[in-house]
C-alpha positions as a Markdown table, in Angstrom:
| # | Residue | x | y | z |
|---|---|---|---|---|
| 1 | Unk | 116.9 | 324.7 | -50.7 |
| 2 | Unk | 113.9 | 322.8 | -48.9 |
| 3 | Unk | 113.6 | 319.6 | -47.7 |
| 4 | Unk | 110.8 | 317.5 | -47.0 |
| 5 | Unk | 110.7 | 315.0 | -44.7 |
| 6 | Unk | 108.2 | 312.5 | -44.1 |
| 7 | Unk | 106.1 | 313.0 | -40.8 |
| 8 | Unk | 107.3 | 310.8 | -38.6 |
| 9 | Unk | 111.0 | 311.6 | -39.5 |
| 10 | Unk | 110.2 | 315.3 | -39.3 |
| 11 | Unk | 108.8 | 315.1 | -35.9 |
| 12 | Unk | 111.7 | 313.1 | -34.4 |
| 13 | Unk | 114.3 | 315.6 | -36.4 |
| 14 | Unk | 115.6 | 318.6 | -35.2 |
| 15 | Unk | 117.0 | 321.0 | -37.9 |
| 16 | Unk | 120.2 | 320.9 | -36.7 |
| 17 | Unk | 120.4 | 317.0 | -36.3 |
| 18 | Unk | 118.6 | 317.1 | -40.0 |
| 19 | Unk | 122.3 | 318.9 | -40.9 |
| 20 | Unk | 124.2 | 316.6 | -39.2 |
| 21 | Unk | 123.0 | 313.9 | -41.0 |
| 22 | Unk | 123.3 | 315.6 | -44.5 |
| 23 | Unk | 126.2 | 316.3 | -44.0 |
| 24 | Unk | 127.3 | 313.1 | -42.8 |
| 25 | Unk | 126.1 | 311.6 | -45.8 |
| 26 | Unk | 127.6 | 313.7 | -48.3 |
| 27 | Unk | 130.7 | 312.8 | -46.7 |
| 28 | Unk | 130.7 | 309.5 | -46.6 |
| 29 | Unk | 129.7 | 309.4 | -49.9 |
| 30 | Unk | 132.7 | 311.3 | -50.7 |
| 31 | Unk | 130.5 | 314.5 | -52.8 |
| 32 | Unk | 131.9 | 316.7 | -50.2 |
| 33 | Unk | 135.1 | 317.3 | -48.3 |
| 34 | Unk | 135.9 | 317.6 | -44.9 |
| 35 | Unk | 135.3 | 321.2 | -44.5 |
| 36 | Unk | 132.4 | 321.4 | -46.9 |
| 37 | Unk | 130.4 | 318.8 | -44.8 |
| 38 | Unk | 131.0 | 320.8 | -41.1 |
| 39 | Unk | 130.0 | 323.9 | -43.3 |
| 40 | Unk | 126.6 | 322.3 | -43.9 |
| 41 | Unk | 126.3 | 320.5 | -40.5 |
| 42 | Unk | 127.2 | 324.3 | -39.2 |
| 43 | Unk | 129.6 | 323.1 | -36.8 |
| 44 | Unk | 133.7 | 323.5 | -36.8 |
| 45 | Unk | 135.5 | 320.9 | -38.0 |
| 46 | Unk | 137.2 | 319.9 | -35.3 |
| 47 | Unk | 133.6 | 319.1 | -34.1 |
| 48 | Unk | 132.9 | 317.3 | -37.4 |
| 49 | Unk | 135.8 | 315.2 | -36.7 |
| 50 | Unk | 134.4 | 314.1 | -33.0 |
| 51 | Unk | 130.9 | 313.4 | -34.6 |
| 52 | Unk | 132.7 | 310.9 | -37.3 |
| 53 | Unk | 134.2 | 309.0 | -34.8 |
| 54 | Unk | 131.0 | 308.7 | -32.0 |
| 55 | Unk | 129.4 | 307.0 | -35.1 |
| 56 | Unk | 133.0 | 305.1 | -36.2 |
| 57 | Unk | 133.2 | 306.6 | -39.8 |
| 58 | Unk | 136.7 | 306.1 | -41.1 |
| 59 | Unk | 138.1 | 310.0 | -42.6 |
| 60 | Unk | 139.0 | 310.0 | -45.9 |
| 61 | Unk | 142.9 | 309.7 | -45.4 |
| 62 | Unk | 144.7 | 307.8 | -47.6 |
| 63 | Unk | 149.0 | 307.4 | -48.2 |
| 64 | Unk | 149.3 | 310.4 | -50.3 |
| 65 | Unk | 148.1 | 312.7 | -47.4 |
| 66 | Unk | 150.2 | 310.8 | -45.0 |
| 67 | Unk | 153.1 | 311.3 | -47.2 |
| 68 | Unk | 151.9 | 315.0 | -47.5 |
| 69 | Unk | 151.9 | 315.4 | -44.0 |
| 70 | Unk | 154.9 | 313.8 | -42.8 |
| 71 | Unk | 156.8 | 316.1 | -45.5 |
| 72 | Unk | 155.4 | 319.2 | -43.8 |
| 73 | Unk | 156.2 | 317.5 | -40.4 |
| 74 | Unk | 159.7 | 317.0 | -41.5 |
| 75 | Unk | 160.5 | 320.3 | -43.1 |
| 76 | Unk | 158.8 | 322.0 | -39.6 |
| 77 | Unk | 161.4 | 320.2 | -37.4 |
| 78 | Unk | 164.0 | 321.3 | -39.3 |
| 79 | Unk | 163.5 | 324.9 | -38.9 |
């Protein structure tokens, strides 16, 4: 796919900042996941995760993966 920028953007832009910020946005618009939008960005997720919250975007975590999670938590400490 290519993208074109205006000018003035495109000068300021790096490629990989351009990534970033795509990805950023599909995420926050929810049309990708959490491991789709680090895919794009081309950075791990873990890294995704640290960019999120320099810029103070909430993750899409709602109760039913914290349910989800505490259930795996649980049946870990029991083994």
């Amino acid at each position: 796919m290519t993208l074109t920028l205006p000018q003035n953007l495109e000068a300021r832009l790096t490629p990989q900042s351009t990534a970033l910020h795509l990805a950023i946005g599909l995420f926050v618009a929810d049309e990708s996941t959490l491991g789709q939008a680090a895919q794009v960005a081309g950075i791990s997720q873990a890294d995704f995760l640290r960019e999120l919250g320099q810029r103070h975007i909430p993750i899409h975590y709602g109760s039913a993966e914290l349910a989800a999670d505490l259930a795996t938590v649980e049946t870990l400490a029991r083994q």
